[in-house]
C-alpha positions, 0 to 999 in steps of 0.5 A, spaced: 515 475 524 507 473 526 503 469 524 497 471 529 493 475 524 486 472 524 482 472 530 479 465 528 480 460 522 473 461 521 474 469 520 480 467 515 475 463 511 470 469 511 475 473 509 479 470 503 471 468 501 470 476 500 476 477 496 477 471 492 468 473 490 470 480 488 476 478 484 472 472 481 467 478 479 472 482 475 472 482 469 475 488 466 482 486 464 485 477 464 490 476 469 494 471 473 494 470 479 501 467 482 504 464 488 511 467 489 515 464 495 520 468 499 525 469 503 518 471 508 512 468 506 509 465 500 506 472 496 499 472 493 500 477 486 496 479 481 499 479 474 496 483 469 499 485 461 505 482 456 511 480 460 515 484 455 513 491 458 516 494 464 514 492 470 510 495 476 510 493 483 504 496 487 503 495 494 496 496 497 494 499 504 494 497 512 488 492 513 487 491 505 489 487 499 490 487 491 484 488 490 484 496 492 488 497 485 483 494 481 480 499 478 487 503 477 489 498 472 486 501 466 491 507 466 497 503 466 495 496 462 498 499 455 504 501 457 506 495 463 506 488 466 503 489 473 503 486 478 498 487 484 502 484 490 498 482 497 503 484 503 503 478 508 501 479 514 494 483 511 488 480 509 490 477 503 491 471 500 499 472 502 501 467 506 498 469 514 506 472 516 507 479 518 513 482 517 517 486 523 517 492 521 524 495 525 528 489 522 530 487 515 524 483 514 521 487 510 527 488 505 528 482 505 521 479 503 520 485 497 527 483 494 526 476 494 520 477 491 523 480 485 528 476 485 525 470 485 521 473 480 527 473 475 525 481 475 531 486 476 529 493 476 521 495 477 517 502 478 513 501 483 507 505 486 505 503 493 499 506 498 500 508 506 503 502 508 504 499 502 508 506 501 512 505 507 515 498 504 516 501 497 520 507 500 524 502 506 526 498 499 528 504 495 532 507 500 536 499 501 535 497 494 535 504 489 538 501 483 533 495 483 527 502 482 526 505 476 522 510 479 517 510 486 510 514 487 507 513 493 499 515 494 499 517 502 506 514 506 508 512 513 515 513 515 514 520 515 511 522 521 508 519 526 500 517 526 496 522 529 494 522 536 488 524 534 487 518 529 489 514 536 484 517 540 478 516 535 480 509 534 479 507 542 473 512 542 470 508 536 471 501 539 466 502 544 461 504 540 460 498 535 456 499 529 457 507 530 463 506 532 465 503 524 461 510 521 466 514 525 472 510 522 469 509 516 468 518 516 476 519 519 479 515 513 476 515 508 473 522 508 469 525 501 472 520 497 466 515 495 468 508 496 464 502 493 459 499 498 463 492 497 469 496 500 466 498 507 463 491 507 470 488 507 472 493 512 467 491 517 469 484 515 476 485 517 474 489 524 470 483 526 476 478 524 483 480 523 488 483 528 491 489 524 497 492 524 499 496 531 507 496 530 509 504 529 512 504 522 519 505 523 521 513 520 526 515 515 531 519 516 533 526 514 539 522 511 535 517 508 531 521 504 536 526 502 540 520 499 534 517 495 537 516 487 531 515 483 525 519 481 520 520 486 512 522 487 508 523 493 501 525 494 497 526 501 491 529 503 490 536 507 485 532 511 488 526 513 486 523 519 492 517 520 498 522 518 500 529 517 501 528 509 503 536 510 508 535 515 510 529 510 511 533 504 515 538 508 521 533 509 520 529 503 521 537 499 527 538 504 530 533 503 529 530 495 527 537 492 526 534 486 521 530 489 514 531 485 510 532 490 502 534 491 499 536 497 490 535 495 486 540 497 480 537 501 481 530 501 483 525 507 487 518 507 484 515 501 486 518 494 483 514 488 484 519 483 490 521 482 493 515 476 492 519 471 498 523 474 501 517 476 501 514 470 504 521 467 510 521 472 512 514 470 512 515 463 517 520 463 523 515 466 521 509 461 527 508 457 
């Protein structure tokens, strides 16, 4: 596990300021915000909807937090209790303890956190890295997953080199080497200004993630129980999604699985096919 995720104290500060303003400004829908203890670390989440409902679980992206799914909410609110979770080890207000990633730590953390909050069985959405968690839980824990969509996906394929080159390119070149970070990720998807504001923060404050995301098998993919959904992008600089969907399609045929067309790593506009896809296996 490591705790080494800030470059100082003061960035931490800086950065969960950031966060707690932009969630202190949103006003769309009432929610809670609760601070779960783990078998990992203490888990900041956002809790919104009737308890009543089915639960869903969404895991944000590498060098992010729950503040990513906020504009999502409103496709799921009326059908669900959602519950936007910030992974520890991201810059987030989850305690600052960064999961091993080829060990059962992040197993461990996601099963704790539903059972230590008294929830049995979840459909869960999750984005990049949050999507690799989701698919490692699934694999380990099927019957605790009502059904899993995953908007881009680690665990598939290996990081591009290309993305490698460009991230060692765009460190010696300061504010335009952001622009051409900023360019690879996010593509034509139009981000709020607030959110590359954030990435320019956590470049200048936080340690991201360098573990290589461990790869599922053929064998674990095949035996994937539950309803599955996957979306990439044609023009994804981090991961080849092509070559995802390929394995994802030959070992879980019944996979629904969507290869977007002139689109990069990031997918914004997608919830409404997410939404439909969860729907279905509500019983």
């Amino acid at each position: 596990m490591n705790r080494n995720i800030y470059r100082s104290d003061q960035g931490r500060e800086l950065i969960e300021k950031y966060y707690t303003d932009i969630l202190s400004c949103y006003m769309d829908y009432p929610y809670e915000e609760l601070y779960i203890d783990t078998d990992i670390a203490k888990t900041h989440v956002l809790k919104f909807g009737d308890s009543i409902k089915p639960p869903l679980f969404m895991f944000h992206g590498s060098t992010s937090n729950s503040a990513t799914w906020l504009g999502s909410i409103l496709y799921f609110i009326n059908d669900f209790t959602i519950y936007c979770v910030d992974i520890p080890g991201e810059p987030g207000l989850s305690e600052p303890a960064r999961c091993e990633l080829n060990t059962d730590e992040p197993l461990k953390w996601i099963e704790s956190l539903l059972d230590n909050m008294k929830i049995g069985k979840a459909f869960i959405l999750g984005m990049s890295l949050g999507s690799w968690y989701a698919m490692n839980f699934t694999i380990n824990r099927p019957d605790k997953v009502h059904a899993l969509s995953m908007i881009t996906a680690g665990g598939f394929a290996p990081m591009k080199k290309s993305f490698i080159f460009k991230v060692l390119f765009a460190s010696i070149l300061g504010d335009n080497g952001k622009k051409v970070m900023n360019n690879a990720i996010y593509y034509k998807t139009a981000v709020p200004d607030e959110v590359i504001a954030f990435q320019s923060l956590a470049a200048a404050h936080f340690n991201p993630l360098m573990e290589p995301l461990p790869i599922f098998t053929d064998e674990q993919i095949s035996n994937i129980s539950v309803p599955l959904q996957f979306f990439g992008g044609d023009h994804d600089s981090l991961i080849d999604s092509v070559r995802t969907a390929k394995r994802i399609k030959t070992n879980y045929p019944s996979a629904d699985v969507h290869i977007l067309k002139d689109t990069g790593h990031v997918i914004l506009d997608q919830f409404e096919n997410i939404f439909s896809f969860f729907k279905k296996t509500i019983i």
